[in-house]
C-alpha positions, -999 to 999 in steps of 0.1 A, spaced: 627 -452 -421 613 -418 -425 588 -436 -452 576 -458 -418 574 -430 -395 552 -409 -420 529 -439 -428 523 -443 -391 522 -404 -383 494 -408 -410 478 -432 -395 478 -421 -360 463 -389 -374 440 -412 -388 429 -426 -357 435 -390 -332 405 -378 -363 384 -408 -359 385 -406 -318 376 -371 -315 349 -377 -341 332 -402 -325 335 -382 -291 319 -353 -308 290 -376 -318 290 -390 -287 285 -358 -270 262 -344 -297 237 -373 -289 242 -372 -254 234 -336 -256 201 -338 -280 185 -368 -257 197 -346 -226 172 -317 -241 141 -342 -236 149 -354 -202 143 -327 -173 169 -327 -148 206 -341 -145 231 -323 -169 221 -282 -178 255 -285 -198 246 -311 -222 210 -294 -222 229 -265 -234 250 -279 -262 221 -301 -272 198 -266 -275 229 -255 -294 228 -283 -319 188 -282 -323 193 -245 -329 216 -254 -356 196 -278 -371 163 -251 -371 185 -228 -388 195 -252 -416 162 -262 -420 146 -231 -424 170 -218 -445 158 -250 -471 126 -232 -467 133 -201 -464 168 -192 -481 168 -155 -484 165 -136 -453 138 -107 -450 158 -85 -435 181 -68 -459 197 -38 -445 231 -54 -427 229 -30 -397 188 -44 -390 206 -80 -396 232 -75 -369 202 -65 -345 180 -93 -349 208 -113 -344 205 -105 -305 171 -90 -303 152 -116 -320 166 -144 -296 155 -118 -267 122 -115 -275 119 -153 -280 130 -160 -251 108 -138 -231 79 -152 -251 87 -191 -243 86 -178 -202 54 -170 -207 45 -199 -222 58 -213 -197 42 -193 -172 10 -202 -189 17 -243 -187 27 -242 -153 -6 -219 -146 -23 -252 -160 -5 -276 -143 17 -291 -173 52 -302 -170 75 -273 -182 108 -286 -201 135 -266 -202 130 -239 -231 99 -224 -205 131 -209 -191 149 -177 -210 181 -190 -206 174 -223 -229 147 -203 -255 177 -179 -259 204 -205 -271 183 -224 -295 170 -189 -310 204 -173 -309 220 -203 -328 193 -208 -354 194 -169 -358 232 -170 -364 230 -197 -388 207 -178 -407 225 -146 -401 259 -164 -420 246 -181 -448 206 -162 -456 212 -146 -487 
């Protein structure tokens, strides 16, 4: 008996692990198409930014694997400044686009510029050398 309930504890844990996967995934792809569209869901935006960020960071650190910042303290500041400053730039891109009458898409706006620079800056910050 306990033989049976552990095989099908196993495979329920099996199947709870394949479920949320495929909800994360689900989500994730909602999420990154959500980041191309303009309006409807600012959350999904959000997580998609958060998953492109990600994916920046991974990237460039195949490029780029050692960071050129090496004193920790200057690393823990461009963790937050960095993203700052990028996402002041992208409103002015913005600002300059909609000057020209171009669509703006949604990292014109701080908010957006900020998340994808703050992720791809933190997973640079963990694993830059």
């Amino acid at each position: 008996m306990e033989i049976i309930l552990e095989v099908l504890w196993q495979i329920f844990g099996e199947l709870l692990l394949q479920v949320a996967a495929e909800m994360l995934v689900e989500l994730g792809i909602r999420s990154l198409t959500e980041t191309l569209h303009r309006p409807q869901n600012p959350i999904y935006a959000t997580i998609g930014y958060i998953l492109w960020g990600a994916f920046a960071g991974a990237v460039s650190l195949l490029i780029f694997p050692s960071s050129a910042i090496t004193d920790p303290k200057l690393r823990w500041i461009n963790l937050v400044v960095t993203p700052a400053l990028v996402g002041a730039m992208m409103v002015m891109v913005g600002k300059a686009r909609s000057k020209k009458g171009q669509d703006l898409i949604r990292l014109d706006r701080f908010g957006y510029a900020f998340v994808f620079a703050f992720v791809m800056s933190l997973v640079r910050f963990v694993w830059a050398h």
